[in-house]
N, C-alpha and C positions, 0 to 999 in steps of 0.2 A: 402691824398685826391685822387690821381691818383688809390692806390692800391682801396682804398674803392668804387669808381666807378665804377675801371674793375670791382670789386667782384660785385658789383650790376647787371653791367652787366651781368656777368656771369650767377646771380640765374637768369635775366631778361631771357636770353638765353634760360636757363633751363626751366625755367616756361613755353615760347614760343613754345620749343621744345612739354614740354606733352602735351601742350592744342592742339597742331597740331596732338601727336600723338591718341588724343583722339576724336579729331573733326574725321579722319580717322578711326579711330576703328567705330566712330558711322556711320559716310557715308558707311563703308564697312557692317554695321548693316543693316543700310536702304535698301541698295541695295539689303542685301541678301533677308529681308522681302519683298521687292520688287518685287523680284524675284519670291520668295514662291507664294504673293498673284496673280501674272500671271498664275503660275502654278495652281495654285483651281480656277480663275478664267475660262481658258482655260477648265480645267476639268469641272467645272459647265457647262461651255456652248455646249462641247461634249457629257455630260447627258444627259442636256436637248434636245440635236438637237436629240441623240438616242431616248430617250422615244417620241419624236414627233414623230419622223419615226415609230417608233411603233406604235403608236396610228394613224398615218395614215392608215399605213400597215392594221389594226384589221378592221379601218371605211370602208378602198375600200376593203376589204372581207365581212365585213357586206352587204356594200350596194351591192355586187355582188349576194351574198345568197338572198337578199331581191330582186335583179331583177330575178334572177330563180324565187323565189317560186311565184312572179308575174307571169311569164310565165306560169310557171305551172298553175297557177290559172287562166287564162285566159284559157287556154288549156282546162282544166276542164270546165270552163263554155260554151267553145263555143260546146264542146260533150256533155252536159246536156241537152243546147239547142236543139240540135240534134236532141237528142233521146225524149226528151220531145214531137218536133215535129213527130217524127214515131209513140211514142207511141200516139197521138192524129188520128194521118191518122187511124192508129188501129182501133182506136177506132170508126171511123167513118165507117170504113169498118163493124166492125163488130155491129154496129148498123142497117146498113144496113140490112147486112147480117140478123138481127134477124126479120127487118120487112119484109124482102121476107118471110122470115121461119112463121113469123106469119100470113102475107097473105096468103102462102102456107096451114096453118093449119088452119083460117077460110075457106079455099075453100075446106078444106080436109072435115071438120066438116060440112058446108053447102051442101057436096055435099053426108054425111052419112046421115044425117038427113032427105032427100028426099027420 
């Protein structure tokens, strides 16, 4: 009775021993996958912060180029304006100018015709 006990003990032992050594195989499993999915996670999230930085980087150059060509467009229009206004004074001037020259030329003509 005594020997067949130990012996149960014994495989009891035994049994005890793999399922500990196999609960450990699996926890050193888990851990390792643990580990891994840290690792792609980390990496996911350093992607993703890179490609934001990019795509910031790309927007504040966009909207840098979109304030020049503003400026510039503004520039442009305020020398249109400008010149729109010279060329109108021009044109007054030389409106003038054309009614002196045709006053001048009925007086020229009024005073041939006598």
């Amino acid at each position: 009775q005594l020997q067949l006990t130990m012996s149960e003990k014994n495989e009891l032992t035994r049994s005890l021993e793999m399922v500990q050594n196999q609960l450990q195989e699996k926890e050193s499993e888990i851990k390792r996958e643990i580990s891994e999915y840290k690792d792609r996670l980390l990496q996911a999230e350093k992607e993703c912060q890179d490609a934001l930085t990019e795509a910031n980087r790309k927007n504040e150059a966009e909207i840098e180029a979109c304030h020049e060509k503003f400026s510039s467009l503004e520039h442009f229009i305020r020398s249109q304006k400008l010149e729109i206004e010279h060329l109108k004074s021009n044109k007054e001037q030389l409106n003038n100018s054309l009614k002196e020259a045709n006053q001048a030329l009925g007086e020229l003509l009024k005073t041939k015709v006598r």
